[in-house]
Wavefront OBJ file of the C-alpha trace (Angstrom):
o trace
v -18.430 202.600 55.402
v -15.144 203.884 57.101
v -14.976 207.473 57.233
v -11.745 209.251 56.252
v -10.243 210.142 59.566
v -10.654 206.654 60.934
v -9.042 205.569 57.055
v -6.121 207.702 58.041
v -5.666 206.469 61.969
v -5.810 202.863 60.515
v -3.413 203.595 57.730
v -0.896 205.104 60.944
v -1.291 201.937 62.851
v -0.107 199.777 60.153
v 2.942 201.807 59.346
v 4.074 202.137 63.152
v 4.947 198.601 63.188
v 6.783 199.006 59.722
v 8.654 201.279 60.751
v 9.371 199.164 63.994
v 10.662 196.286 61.682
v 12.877 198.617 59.879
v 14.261 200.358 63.015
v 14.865 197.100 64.326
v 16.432 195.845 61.411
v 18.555 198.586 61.507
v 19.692 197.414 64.912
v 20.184 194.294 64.020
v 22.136 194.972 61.264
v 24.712 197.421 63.190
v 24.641 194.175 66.159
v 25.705 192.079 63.491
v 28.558 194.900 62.403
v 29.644 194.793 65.794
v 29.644 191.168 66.129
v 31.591 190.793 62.738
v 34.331 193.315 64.019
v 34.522 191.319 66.753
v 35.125 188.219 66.196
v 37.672 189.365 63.258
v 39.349 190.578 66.384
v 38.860 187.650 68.289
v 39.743 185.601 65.082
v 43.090 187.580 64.606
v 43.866 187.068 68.332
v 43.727 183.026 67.793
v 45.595 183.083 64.769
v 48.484 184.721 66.441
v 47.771 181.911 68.986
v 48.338 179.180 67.252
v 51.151 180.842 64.840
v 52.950 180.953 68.980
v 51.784 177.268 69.367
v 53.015 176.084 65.528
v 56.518 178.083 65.967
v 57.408 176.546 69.507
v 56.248 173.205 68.246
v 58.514 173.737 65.205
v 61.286 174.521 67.857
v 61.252 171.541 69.346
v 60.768 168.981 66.162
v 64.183 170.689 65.347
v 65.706 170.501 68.786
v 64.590 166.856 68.932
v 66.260 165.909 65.686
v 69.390 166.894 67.136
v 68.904 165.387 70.240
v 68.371 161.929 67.830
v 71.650 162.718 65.920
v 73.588 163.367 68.978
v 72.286 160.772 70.856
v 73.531 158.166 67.623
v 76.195 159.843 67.368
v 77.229 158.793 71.121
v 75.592 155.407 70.534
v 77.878 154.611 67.363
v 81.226 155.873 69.327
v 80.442 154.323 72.617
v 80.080 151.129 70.658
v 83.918 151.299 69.352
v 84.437 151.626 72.489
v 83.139 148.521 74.044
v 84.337 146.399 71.132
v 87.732 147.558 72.078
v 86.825 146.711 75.271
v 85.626 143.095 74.111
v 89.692 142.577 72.226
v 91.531 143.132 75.629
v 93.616 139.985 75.936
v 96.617 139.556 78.342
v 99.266 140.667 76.052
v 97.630 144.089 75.166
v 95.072 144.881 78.154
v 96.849 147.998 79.355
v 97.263 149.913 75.791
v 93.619 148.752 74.118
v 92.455 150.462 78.111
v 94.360 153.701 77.347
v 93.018 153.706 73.932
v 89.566 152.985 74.848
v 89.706 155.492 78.003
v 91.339 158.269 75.862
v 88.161 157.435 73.184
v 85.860 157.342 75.825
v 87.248 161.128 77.002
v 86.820 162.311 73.083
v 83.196 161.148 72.774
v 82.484 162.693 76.436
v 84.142 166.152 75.004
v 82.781 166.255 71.761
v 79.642 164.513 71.815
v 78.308 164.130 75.231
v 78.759 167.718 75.941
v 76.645 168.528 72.967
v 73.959 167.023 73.995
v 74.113 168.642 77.586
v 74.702 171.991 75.567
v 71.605 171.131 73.671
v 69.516 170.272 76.433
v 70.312 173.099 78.785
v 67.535 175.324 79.679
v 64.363 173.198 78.475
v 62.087 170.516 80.178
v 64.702 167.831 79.348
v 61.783 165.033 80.139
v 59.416 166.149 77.092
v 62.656 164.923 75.186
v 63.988 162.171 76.989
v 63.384 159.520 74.486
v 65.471 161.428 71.665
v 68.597 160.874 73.986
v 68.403 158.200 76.163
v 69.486 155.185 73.882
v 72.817 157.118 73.732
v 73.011 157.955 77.484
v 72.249 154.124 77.999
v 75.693 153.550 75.362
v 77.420 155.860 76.743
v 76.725 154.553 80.446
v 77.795 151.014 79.390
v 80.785 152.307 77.451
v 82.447 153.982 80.528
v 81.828 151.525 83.290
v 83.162 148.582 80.967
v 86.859 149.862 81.085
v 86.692 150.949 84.225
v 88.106 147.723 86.447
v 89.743 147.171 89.309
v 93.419 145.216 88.905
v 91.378 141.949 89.313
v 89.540 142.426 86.352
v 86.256 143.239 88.575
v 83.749 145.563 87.725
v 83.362 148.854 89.769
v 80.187 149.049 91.465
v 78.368 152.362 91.142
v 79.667 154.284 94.125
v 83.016 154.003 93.054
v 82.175 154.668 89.083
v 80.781 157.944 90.867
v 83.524 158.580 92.686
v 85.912 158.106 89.915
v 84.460 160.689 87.720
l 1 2 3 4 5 6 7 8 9 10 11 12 13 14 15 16 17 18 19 20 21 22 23 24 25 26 27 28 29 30 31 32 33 34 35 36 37 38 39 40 41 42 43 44 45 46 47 48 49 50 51 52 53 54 55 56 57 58 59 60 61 62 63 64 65 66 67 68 69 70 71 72 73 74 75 76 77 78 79 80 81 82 83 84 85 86 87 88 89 90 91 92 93 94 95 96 97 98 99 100 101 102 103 104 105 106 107 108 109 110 111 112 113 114 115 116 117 118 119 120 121 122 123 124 125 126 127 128 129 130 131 132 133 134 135 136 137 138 139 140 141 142 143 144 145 146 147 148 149 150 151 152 153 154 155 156 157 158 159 160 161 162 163
């Protein structure tokens, strides 16, 4: 039989590693605290993150659909242009020029300049297919009245020039 005293040492023993468990538990449990503070921290800090990200995106969905409107806006009025352009005949040729130059100048003022306004200070290329179609108009539009007294057209130096 087991005598008292070596009942009691036993019964010692088998608590210390009890009471291990539950100190360690309680360690664990105020590491897991921690960690949950934490990463609510770390969790705010991405949120604000992406709410940066989501705005500028936002930003620039709106700047590009003005760039698009601009840009037909330049496309549709650089068209009247050329199909004025297209009418010139030898009785008219010098007032359907005036009238297409002086058109030309209004879409350049109004238009044209809106876009530059719009594009000024940001990375222009991240947008460049938004304006380009109407660029491309626009180019087409102002070389096609531009002609030398032969009825040539100006090659680029002297489009350039011109300006």
């Amino acid at each position: 039989m087991i005598c008292r005293p070596t009942l009691k040492r036993l019964s010692l023993m088998t608590s210390k590693p009890q009471r291990l468990h539950q100190l360690a538990g309680m360690t664990i449990q105020s590491e897991a605290k921690k960690l949950k503070v934490e990463s609510a921290a770390e969790g705010s800090a991405m949120k604000d993150a992406f709410g940066k990200y989501a705005d500028y995106l936002n930003e620039l969905n709106d700047k590009r659909e003005r760039l698009v409107k601009a840009s037909r806006d330049i496309t549709m009025n650089s068209k009247k242009v050329i199909f004025q352009v297209h009418r010139v005949s030898k009785d008219n040729k010098d007032e359907v020029l005036k009238k297409a130059e002086k058109d030309l100048k209004a879409v350049t003022d109004q238009h044209l300049a809106r876009l530059v306004k719009e594009l000024n200070g940001t990375d222009f290329w991240k947008l460049r297919r938004a304006f380009s179609p109407g660029v491309q108009e626009y180019i087409e539009a102002a070389t096609l009245p531009k002609r030398d007294s032969f009825g040539t057209r100006r090659n680029k130096f002297r489009i350039v020039t011109a300006q």
